[in-house]
C-alpha positions in Angstrom: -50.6 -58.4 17.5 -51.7 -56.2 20.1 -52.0 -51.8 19.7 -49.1 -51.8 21.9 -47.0 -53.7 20.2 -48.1 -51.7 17.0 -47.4 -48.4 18.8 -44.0 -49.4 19.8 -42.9 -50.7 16.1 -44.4 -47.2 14.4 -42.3 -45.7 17.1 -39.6 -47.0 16.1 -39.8 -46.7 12.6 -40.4 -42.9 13.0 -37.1 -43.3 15.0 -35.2 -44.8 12.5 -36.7 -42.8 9.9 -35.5 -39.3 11.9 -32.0 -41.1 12.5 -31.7 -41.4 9.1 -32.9 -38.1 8.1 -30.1 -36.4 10.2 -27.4 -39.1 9.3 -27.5 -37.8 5.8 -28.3 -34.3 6.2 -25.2 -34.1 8.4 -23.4 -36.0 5.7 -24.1 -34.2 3.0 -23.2 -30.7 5.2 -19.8 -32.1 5.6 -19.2 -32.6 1.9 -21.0 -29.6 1.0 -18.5 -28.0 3.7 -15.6 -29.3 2.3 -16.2 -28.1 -1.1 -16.2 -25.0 -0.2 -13.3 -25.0 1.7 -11.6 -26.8 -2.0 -13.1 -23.4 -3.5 -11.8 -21.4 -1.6 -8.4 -22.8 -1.2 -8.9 -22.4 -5.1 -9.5 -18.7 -4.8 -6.7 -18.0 -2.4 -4.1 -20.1 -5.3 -5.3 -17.4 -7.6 -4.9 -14.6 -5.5 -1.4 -15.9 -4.7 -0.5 -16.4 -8.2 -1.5 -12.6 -9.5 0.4 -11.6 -6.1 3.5 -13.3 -7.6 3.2 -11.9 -10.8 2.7 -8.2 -9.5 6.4 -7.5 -8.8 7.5 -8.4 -12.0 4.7 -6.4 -13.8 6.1 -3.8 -11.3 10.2 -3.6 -11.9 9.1 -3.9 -15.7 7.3 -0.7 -15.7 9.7 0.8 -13.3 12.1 0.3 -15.9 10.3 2.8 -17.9 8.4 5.0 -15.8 10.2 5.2 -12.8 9.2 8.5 -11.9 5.6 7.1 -10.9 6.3 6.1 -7.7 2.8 6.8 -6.3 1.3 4.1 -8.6 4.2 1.7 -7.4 3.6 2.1 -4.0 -0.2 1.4 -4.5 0.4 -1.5 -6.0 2.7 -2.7 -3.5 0.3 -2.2 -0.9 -2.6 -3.2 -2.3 -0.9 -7.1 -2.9 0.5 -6.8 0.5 -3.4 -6.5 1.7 -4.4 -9.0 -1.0 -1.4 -11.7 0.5 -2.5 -11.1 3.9 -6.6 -11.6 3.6 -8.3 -13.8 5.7 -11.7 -15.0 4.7 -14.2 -13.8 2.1 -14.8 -9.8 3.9 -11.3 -9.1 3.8 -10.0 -11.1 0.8 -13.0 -8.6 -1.4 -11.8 -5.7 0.1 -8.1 -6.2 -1.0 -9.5 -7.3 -4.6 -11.4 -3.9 -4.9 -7.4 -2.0 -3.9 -6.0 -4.6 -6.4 -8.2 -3.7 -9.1 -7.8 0.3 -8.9 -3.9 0.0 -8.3 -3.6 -2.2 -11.5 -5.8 0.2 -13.6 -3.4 2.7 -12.7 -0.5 0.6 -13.5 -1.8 -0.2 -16.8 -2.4 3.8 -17.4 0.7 4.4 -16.8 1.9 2.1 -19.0 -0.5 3.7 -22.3 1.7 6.4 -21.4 5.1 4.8 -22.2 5.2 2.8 -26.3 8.2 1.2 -25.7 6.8 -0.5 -22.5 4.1 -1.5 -24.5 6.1 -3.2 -27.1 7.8 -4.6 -24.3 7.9 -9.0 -24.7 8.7 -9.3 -20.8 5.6 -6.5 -20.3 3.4 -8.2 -22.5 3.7 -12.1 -21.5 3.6 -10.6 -18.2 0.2 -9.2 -18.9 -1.3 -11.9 -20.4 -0.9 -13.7 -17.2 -2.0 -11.4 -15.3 -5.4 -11.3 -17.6 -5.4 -14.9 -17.2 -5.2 -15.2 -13.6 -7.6 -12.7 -13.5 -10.4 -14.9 -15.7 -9.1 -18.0 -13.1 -10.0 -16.2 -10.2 -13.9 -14.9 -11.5 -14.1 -18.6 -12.3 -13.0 -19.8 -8.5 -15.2 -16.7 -7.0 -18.2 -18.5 -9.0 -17.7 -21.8 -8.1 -16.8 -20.7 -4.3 -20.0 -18.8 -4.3 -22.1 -21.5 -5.9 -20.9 -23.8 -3.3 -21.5 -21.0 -0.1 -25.5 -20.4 -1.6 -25.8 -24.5 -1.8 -24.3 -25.3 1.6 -26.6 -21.9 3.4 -29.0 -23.0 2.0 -29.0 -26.4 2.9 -28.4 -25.0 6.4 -31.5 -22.5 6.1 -34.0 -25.0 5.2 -36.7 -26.7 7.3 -36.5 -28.8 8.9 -32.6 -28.5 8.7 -32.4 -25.3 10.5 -33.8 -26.6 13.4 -30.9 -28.6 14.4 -28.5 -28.2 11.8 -26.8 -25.5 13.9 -26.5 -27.5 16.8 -24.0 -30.0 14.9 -21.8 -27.1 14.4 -22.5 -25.8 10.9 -23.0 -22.3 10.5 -23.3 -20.0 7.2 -20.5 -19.0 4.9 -20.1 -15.4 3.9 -20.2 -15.2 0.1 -16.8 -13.3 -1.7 -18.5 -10.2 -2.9 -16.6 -7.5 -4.3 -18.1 -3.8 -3.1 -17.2 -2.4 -6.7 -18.7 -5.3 -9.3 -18.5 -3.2 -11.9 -14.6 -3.2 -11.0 -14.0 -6.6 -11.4 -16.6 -7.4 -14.1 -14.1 -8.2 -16.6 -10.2 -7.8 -16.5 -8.1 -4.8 -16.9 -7.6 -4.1 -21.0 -5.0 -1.9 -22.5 -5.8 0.0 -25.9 -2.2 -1.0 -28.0 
């Protein structure tokens, strides 16, 4: 065999080799991508589903205190915002008018103890705090899958040509208040 010959097959290994190397990065970008596009589609179920829920929770409490209409029209607006979100920046910014609009909601409804004995109020409640636990769940899971697929993008050698295929970084859903959203609303019965 002659050094050219040798040359030209190490070549083309190191060829192959790179091929390869950007085959399955790109590969495992697009799944990575796609599973956080599933979480998030996740997150905006959840968001949907306490959106639902909210007008009931609503015309129950009206029933009793409908004098409050300040708290009812926060409410009201703040699901509007949170139906209406689009992506991660906008979508935390409705969950921080969501949170303090259902805090007052739920103090208004301390106030009233036939409310709180309420069946209708109560089941509706306990969905609410269980949507609430389903959507910290999805805004983990989304957020795991956003640090795993920037990541992936912000390594090296990735990041030198990783862009150039068309993926770009995901913005994380971050609430501005945590301390907000670190567990869901309680009532004191």
């Amino acid at each position: 065999m002659s050094g050219g010959l040798i040359a030209v097959l190490i070549v083309a290994a190191v060829v192959v080799l790179l091929i390869g190397y950007v085959w399955v990065t790109y590969n495992s970008l697009v799944t990575l991508r796609v599973r956080v596009d599933e979480a998030w589609s996740d997150i905006t179920v959840q968001l949907k589903r306490r959106a639902d829920l909210i007008p009931s929770l609503v015309e129950t409490v009206k029933g009793y205190a409908a004098h409050e209409k300040g708290v009812f029209e926060a409410v009201t607006q703040a699901r509007a915002e949170t139906v209406s979100a689009q992506g991660p920046a906008e979508a935390s910014a409705a969950e921080n008018h969501m949170q303090q609009a259902l805090k007052s909601i739920f103090a208004v409804a301390e106030a009233y103890p036939q409310l709180q004995a309420s069946q209708n109020f109560l089941q509706l409640q306990g969905e609410l705090v269980d949507t609430e636990n389903k959507i910290q769940a999805s805004r983990r899971f989304y957020n795991g899958g956003v640090r795993e697929f920037n990541t992936k993008i912000q390594v090296f050698p990735n990041t030198i040509f990783v862009r150039g295929m068309g993926f770009t970084e995901r913005e994380f859903f971050e609430v501005e208040d945590v301390a907000a959203i670190s567990e869901p609303p309680r009532i004191q019965f």
